[in-house]
N, C-alpha and C positions, 0 to 999 in steps of 0.2 A: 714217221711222217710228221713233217710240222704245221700244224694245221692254218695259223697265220701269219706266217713266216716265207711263205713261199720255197725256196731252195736256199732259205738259212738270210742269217741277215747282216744287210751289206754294209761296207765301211763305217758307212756314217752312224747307222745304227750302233754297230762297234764304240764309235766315238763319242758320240751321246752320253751311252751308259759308263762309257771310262769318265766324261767327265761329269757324270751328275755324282759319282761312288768319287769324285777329288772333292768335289763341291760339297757333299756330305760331311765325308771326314775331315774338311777345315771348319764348314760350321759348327760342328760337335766340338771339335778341340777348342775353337774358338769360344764358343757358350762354357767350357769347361776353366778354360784359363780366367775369363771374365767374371764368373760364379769366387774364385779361388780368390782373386785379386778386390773384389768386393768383401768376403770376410773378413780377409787380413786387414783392409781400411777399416771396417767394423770395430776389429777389435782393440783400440784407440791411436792415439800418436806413439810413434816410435819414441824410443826413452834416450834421454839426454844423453850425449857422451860423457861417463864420469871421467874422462882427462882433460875435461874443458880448463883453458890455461884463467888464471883467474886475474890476468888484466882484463880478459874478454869479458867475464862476468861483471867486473865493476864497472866497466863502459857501459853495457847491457842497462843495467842498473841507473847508470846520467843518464840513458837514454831512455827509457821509461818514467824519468824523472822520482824515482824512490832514492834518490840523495840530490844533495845541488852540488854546484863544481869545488867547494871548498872542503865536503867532505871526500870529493872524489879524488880533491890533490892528497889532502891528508892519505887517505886509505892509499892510493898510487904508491907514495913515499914508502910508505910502512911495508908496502909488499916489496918495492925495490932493494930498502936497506934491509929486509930478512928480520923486523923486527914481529915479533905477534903480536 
């Protein structure tokens, strides 16, 4: 006998508890994924690609202004002709 329930409980009841158990299980995943993706930012910047081409670096480099354009031609040339 179901006490208050009447003769068992109808659709929408049904539906309710199907979607408050979806609505559950997305905020839990959800809370789970957001927790995961916060430590991984925690634990600092991603690290450089070491095949960075090293015209890019020394552009990098005029552009922060840590050479001026004369050493940037210089250094340009030397990488092009393959000298060290």
């Amino acid at each position: 006998m179901m006490f208050w329930y009447g003769n068992g409980m109808n659709g929408w009841g049904w539906f309710a508890m199907s979607a408050g158990m979806v609505l559950f299980w997305g905020l839990l995943i959800t809370a789970v994924v957001l927790v995961f993706r916060a430590l991984d930012r925690a634990a600092g910047p991603p690290a450089r690609r070491a095949s960075a081409v090293p015209e890019q670096i020394l552009g990098e480099r005029l552009a922060r202004g840590e050479i001026d354009e004369a050493e940037y031609r210089r250094r340009l040339e030397a990488l092009r002709s393959g000298e060290p």
